[in-house]
C-alpha positions as CSV (number, residue, x, y, z in Angstrom):
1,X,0.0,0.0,0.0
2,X,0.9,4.1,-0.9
3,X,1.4,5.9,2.1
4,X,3.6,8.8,1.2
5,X,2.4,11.4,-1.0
6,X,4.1,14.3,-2.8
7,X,5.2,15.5,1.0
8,X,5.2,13.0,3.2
9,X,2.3,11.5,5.2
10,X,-0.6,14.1,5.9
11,X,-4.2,14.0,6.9
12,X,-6.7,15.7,9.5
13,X,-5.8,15.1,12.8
14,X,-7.5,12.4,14.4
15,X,-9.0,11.3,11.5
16,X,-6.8,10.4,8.7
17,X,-3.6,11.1,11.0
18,X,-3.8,9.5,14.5
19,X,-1.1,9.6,17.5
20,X,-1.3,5.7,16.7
21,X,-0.4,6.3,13.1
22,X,2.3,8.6,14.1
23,X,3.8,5.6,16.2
24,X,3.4,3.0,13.3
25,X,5.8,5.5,11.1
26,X,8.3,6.1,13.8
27,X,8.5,2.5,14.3
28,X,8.6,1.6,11.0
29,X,11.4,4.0,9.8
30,X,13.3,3.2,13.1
31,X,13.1,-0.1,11.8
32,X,14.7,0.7,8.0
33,X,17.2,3.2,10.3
34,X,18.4,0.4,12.7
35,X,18.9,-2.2,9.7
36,X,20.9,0.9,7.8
37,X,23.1,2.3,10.2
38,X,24.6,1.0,13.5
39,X,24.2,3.4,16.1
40,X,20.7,6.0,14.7
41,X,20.3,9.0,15.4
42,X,17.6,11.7,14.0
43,X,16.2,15.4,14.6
44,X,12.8,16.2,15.2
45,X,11.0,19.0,14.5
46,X,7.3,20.5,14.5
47,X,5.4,23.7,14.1
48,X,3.0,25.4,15.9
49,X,0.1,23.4,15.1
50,X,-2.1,22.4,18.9
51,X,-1.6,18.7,17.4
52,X,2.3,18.8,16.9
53,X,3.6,17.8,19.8
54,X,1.2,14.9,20.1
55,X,2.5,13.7,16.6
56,X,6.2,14.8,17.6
57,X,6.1,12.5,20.6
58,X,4.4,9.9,19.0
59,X,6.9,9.5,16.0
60,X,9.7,9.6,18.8
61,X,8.3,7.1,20.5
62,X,8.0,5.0,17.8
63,X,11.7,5.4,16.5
64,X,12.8,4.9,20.4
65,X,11.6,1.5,20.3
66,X,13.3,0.4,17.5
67,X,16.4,1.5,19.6
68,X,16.7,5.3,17.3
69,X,17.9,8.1,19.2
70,X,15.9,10.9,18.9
71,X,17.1,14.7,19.1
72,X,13.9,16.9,19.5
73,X,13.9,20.6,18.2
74,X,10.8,21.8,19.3
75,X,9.0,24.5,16.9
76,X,11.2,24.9,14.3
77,X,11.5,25.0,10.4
78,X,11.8,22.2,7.9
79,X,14.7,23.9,6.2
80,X,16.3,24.2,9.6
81,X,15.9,20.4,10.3
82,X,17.2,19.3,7.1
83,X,20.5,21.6,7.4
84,X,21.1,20.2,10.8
85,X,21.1,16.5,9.2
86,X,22.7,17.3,6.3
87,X,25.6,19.1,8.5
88,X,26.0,17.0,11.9
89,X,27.9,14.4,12.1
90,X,26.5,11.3,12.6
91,X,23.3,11.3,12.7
92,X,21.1,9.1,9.9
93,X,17.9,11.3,9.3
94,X,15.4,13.7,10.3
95,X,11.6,14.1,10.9
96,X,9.7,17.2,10.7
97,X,6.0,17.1,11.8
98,X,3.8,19.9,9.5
99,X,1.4,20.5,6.9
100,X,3.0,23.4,5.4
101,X,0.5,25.5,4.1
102,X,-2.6,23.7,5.1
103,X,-4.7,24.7,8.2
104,X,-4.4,23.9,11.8
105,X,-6.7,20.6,11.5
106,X,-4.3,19.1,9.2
107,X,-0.6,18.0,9.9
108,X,1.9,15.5,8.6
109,X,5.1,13.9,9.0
110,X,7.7,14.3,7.0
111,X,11.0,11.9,6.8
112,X,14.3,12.8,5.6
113,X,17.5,10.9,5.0
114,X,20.7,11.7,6.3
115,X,21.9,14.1,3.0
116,X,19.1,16.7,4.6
117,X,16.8,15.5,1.1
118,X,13.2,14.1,1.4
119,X,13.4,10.2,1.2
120,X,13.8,8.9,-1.9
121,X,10.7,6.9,-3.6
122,X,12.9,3.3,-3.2
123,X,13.6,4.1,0.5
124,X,9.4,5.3,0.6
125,X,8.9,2.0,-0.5
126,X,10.9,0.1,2.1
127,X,9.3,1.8,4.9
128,X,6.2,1.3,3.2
129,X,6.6,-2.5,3.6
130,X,7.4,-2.3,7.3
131,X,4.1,0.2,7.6
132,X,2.3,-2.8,5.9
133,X,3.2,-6.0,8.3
134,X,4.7,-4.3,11.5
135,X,4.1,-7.6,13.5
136,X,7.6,-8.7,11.3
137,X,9.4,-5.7,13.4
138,X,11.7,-7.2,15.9
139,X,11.2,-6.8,19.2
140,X,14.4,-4.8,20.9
141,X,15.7,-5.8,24.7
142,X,14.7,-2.8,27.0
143,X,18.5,-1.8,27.7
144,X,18.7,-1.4,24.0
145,X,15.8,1.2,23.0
146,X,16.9,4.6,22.0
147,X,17.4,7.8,24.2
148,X,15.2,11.1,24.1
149,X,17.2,14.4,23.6
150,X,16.1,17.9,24.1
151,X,18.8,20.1,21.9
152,X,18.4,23.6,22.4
153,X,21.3,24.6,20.1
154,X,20.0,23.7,16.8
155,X,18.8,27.2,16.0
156,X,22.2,28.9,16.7
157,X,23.8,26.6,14.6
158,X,21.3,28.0,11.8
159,X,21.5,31.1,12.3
160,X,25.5,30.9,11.8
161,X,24.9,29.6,8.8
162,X,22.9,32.5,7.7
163,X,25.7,34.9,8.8
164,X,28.3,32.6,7.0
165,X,27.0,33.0,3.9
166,X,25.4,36.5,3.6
167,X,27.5,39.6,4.0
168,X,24.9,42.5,3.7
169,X,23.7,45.7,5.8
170,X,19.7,45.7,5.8
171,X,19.9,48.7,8.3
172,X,18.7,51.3,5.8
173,X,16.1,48.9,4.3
174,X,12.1,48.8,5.8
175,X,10.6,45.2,5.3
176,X,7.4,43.0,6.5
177,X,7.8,40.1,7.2
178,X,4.7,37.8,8.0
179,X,5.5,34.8,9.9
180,X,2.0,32.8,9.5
181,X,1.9,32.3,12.8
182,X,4.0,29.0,12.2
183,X,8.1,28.2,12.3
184,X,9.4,31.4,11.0
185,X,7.7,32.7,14.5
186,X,10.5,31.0,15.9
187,X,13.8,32.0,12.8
188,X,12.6,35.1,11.0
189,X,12.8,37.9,12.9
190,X,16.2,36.9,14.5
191,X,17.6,35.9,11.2
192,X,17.0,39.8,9.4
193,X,18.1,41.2,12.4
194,X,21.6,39.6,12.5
195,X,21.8,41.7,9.2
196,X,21.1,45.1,10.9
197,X,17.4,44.9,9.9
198,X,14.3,46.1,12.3
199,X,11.6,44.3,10.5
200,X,8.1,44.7,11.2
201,X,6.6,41.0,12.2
202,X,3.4,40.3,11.5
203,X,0.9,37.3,12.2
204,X,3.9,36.1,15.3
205,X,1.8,35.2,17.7
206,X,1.0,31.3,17.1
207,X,-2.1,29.8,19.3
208,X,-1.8,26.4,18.4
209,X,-4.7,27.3,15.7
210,X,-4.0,30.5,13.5
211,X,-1.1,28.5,11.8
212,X,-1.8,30.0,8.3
213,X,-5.2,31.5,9.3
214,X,-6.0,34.3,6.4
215,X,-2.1,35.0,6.8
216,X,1.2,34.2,5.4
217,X,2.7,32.6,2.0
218,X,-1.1,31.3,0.4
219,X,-3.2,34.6,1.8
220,X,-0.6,37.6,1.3
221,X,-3.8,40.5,1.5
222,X,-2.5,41.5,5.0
223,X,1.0,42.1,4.2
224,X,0.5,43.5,0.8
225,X,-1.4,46.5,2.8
226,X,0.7,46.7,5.1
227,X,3.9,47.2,3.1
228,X,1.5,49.7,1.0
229,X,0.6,51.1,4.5
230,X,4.3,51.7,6.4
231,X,5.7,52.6,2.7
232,X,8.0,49.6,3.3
233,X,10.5,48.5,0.8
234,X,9.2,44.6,0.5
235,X,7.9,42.3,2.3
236,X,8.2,38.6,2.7
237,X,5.4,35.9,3.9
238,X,6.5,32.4,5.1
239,X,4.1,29.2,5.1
240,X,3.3,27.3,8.2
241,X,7.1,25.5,8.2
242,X,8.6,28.3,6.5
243,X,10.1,26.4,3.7
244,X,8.3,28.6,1.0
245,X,7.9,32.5,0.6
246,X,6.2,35.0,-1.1
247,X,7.4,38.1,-2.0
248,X,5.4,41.6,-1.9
249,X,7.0,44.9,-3.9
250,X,6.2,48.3,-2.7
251,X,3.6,48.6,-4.7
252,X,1.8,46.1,-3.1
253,X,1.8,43.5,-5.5
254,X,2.5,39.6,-5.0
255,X,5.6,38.3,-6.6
256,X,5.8,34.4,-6.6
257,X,8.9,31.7,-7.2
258,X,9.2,32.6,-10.8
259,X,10.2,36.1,-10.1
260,X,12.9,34.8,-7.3
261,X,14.0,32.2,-9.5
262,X,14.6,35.3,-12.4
263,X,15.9,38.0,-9.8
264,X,18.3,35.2,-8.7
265,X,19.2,33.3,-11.5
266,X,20.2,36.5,-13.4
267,X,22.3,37.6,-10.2
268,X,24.0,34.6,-9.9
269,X,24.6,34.5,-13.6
270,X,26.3,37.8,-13.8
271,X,28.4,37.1,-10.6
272,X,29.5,33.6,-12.0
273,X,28.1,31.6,-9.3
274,X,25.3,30.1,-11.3
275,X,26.4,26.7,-11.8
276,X,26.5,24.7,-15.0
277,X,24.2,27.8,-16.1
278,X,21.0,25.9,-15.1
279,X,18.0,26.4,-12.7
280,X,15.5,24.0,-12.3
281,X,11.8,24.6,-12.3
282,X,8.9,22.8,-12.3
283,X,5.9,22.1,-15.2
284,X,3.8,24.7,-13.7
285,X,6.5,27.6,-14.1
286,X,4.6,30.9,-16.3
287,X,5.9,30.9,-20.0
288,X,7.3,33.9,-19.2
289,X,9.9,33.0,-17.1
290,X,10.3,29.9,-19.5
291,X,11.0,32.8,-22.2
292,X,12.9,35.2,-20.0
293,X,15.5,32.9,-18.8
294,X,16.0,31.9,-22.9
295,X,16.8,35.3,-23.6
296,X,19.0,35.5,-20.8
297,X,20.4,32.3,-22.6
298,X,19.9,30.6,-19.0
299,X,19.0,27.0,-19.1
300,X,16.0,26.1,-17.6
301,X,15.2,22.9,-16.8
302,X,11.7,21.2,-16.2
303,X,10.7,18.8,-13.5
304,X,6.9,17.1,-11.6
305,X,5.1,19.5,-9.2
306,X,7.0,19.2,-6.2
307,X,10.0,20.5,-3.9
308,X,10.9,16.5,-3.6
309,X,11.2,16.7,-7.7
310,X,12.9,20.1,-8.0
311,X,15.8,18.9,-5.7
312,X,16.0,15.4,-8.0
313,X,16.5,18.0,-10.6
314,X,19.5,19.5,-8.7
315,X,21.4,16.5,-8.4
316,X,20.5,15.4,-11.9
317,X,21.8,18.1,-13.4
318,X,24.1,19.1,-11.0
319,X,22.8,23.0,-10.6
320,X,22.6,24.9,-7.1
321,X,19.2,27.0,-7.9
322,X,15.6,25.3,-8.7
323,X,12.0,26.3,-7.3
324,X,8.6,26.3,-7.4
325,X,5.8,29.0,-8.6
326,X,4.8,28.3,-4.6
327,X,7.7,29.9,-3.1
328,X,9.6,27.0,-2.5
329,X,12.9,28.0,-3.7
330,X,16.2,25.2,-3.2
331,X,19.7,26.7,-2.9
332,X,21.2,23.4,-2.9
333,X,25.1,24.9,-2.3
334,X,23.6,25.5,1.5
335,X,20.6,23.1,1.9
336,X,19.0,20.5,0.3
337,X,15.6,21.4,0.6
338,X,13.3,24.5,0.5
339,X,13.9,27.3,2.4
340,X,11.9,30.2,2.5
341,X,13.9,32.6,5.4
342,X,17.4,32.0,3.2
343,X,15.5,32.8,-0.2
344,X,14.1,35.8,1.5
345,X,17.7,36.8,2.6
346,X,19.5,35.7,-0.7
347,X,16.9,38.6,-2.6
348,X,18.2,40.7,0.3
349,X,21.3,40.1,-1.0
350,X,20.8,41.1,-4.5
351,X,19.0,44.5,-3.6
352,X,22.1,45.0,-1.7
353,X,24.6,44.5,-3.8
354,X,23.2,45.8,-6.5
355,X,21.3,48.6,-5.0
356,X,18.3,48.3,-7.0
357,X,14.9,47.4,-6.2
358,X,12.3,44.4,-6.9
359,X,10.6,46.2,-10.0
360,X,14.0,47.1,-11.5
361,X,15.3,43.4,-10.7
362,X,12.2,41.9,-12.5
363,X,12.5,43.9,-15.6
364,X,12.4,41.3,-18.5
365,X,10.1,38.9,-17.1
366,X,6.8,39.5,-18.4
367,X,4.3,36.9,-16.7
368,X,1.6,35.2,-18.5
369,X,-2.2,35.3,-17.5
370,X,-2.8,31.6,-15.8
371,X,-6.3,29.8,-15.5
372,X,-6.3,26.3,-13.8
373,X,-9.1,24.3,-13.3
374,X,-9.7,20.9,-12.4
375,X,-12.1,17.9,-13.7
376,X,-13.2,14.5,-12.5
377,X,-12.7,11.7,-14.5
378,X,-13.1,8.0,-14.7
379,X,-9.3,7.4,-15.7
380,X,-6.7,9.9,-15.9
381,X,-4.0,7.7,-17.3
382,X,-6.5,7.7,-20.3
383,X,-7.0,10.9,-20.3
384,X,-3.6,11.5,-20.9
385,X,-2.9,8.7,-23.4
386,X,-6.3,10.2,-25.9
387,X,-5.6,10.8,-29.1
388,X,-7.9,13.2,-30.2
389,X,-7.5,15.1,-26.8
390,X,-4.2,15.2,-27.8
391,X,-4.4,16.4,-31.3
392,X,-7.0,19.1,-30.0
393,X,-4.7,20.5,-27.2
394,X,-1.9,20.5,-30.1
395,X,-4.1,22.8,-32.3
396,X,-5.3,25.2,-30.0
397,X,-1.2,25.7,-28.9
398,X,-0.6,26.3,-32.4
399,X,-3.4,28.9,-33.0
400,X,-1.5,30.5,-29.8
401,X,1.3,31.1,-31.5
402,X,3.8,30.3,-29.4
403,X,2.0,33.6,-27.2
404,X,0.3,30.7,-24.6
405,X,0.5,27.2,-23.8
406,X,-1.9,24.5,-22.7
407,X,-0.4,21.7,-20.2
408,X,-2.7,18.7,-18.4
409,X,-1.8,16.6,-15.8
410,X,-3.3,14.2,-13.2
411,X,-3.7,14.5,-9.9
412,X,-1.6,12.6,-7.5
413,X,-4.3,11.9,-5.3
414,X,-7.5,12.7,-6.9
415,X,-9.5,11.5,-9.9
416,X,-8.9,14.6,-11.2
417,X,-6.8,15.5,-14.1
418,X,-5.8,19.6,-13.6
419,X,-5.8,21.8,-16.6
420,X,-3.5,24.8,-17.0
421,X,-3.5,27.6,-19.8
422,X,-1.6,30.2,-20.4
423,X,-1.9,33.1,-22.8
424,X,-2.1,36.9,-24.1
425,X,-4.9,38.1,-21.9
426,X,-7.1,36.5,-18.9
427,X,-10.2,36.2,-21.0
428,X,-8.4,34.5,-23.6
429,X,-7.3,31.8,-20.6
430,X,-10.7,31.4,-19.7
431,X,-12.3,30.9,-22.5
432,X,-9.4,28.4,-24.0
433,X,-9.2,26.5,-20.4
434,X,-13.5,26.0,-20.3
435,X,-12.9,24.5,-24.0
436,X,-10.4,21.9,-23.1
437,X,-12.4,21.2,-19.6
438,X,-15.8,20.7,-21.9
439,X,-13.8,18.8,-24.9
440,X,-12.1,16.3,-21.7
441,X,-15.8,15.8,-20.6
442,X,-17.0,14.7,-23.7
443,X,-14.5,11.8,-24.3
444,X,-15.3,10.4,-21.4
């Protein structure tokens, strides 16, 4: 059976995630860890969610008795955890218990190996087995279970790396930054003001519930007026484990992961840091940063939906920058997964350096109009294989132009296949995404 999804597990507390559950997987990939390395050890962290530290304990628990020692964080980020993997010594993996974006009644549970990267689908798959038939699990002695840690020092060590590898002065610079009232709460604010920054924090005062409550990365309307409001520079928002961020310019407008991959692909470029010339992106990146970057003569690669994909990408390709239209943006020369306070800092960087602002920065990308709707189906894999859907998609992107494109793809979970267009003007969107929703409707 499929337990992991794009992100790890994740379900509604209670109801498709239990404390029970939670146990099963810590068990279950404190069994793989024991059979894979001889003395385990692994990180835990959560965010604020009320239901984190249930899961938090329950995981450890779980990887205790299968004789795992267990390093807990408290509320931190998921970046954070998997740079503290990927950089201590000896330990063999990581957990990080969130649901990202999602609201308080959700949460997850998300396993790393000991590079600081998700868990690769083979390694899914062996934990999968144990998750299937855990009366096989062996039994440990009691003198040979694992030990519970509290380590207070993680965040110090991740705030040195921030200070290691940004050399800026944000004193003169006024930014927002909204920490969802999630893991930023807890990095954020500290992290911009190591750099001289006095930041106004919004949405910082986590209850257990208002984790991503009409706030932070996926509901940006409060920041946007207050950056309009104080006459701020920017602003940044942060999802619920801060490993995504949006962007907001002085003018108030949203700016998502294709304008930080642009800003900071082109920066990189023209400082000889970007390497092999590449970033990596995902299917759902705007033509126009597709575009942009080709003018720039920057290659840009394609992956799946997903951070988990974009970071394949990396090491396939061997480049340091990839991201996601969601904000989840990978520097993969400091850590191996999303990271939304870096990101945040890194387009610091560039307004420092080059002491221009966002609209200047983003000069050259021209974003497309996006429509993207979703429709049930009896088989998707059909869907996709259709001939005539095929050949009527292919027609309509050739009356475009090369001005709009038209991609469909299933959903991972769902019975759905998602449809995306892009084009010239919204309307035309509309209209063209309604056709190919209608046309997919009446093959089936």
């Amino acid at each position: 059976m499929s337990y992991f999804g794009t992100d790890g597990f994740r379900g509604k507390v209670n109801e498709g995630l239990t404390a029970l559950q939670a146990f099963k997987v810590g068990e279950a990939y404190g069994s793989y860890l024991r059979t894979h390395f001889e003395q385990p050890r692994v990180y835990i962290g959560q965010d604020t969610r009320l239901s984190s530290p249930m899961l938090s304990s329950a995981v450890a628990s779980g990887l205790s008795s299968q004789g795992v020692d267990c390093f807990l964080l408290g509320v931190t980020s998921t970046p954070m955890v998997s740079f503290l993997t990927q950089s201590s010594e000896g330990f063999s993996g990581a957990v990080m218990i969130s649901a990202s974006h999602n609201p308080y009644y959700d949460n997850g549970i998300k396993l790393f190996a000991e590079t600081g990267e998700k868990l690769s689908p083979e390694v899914e798959q062996l934990i999968e087995r144990h998750l299937d038939d855990l009366t096989k699990l062996e039994v440990l002695d009691g003198s040979k279970i694992g030990r519970l840690y509290n380590d207070q020092q993680g965040i110090e060590k991740y705030l040195a790396l921030l200070t290691d590898t940004f050399k800026m002065d944000l004193s003169n610079y006024q930014i927002v930054l909204d920490c969802a009232n999630g893991s930023a709460t807890s990095t954020a604010q500290r992290a911009f003001e190591l750099f001289g920054a006095k930041p106004v924090v919004i949405h910082n005062q986590p209850d257990g519930l208002n984790i991503n409550r009409e706030c932070g990365s996926t509901h940006t309307d409060s920041l946007r007026k207050k950056v309009v409001e104080l006459k701020a520079d920017l602003g940044f928002a942060f999802d619920g484990d801060a490993d995504r961020m949006m962007m907001v310019n002085a003018q108030g407008q949203e700016l998502n992961g294709d304008y930080i991959l642009y800003i900071l692909g082109r920066y990189l470029r023209n400082r000889g840091f970007l390497k092999g010339n590449t970033v990596v992106g995902t299917v759902m990146a705007n033509l126009g940063l597709i575009k942009a970057f080709q003018k720039e003569e920057i290659h840009f690669v394609t992956t799946d939906v997903g951070d988990k994909y974009v970071s394949l990408g990396l090491q396939e390709h061997q480049a340091i920058l990839g991201g996601e239209q969601s904000g989840h943006i990978i520097l993969k020369d400091f850590i191996n997964t999303g990271d939304g306070v870096m990101s945040a800092l890194a387009v610091m960087s560039v307004l420092h350096h080059t002491q221009l602002d966002l609209e200047t920065l983003s000069q050259g990308l021209t974003i497309y109009p996006q429509r993207l709707l979703n429709t049930k189906v009896k088989d998707k894999h059909n869907v996709l294989n259709d001939h005539h859907i095929k050949t009527y998609i292919q027609d309509i992107e050739e009356s475009l132009q090369g001005n709009g494109r038209i991609l469909v793809r299933p959903s991972g979970t769902e019975p759905l296949v998602r449809v995306m267009v892009e084009a010239s003007t919204q309307a035309q969107c509309d209209l063209l995404c309604h056709q190919v929703v209608e046309y997919i409707q009446s093959r089936e």
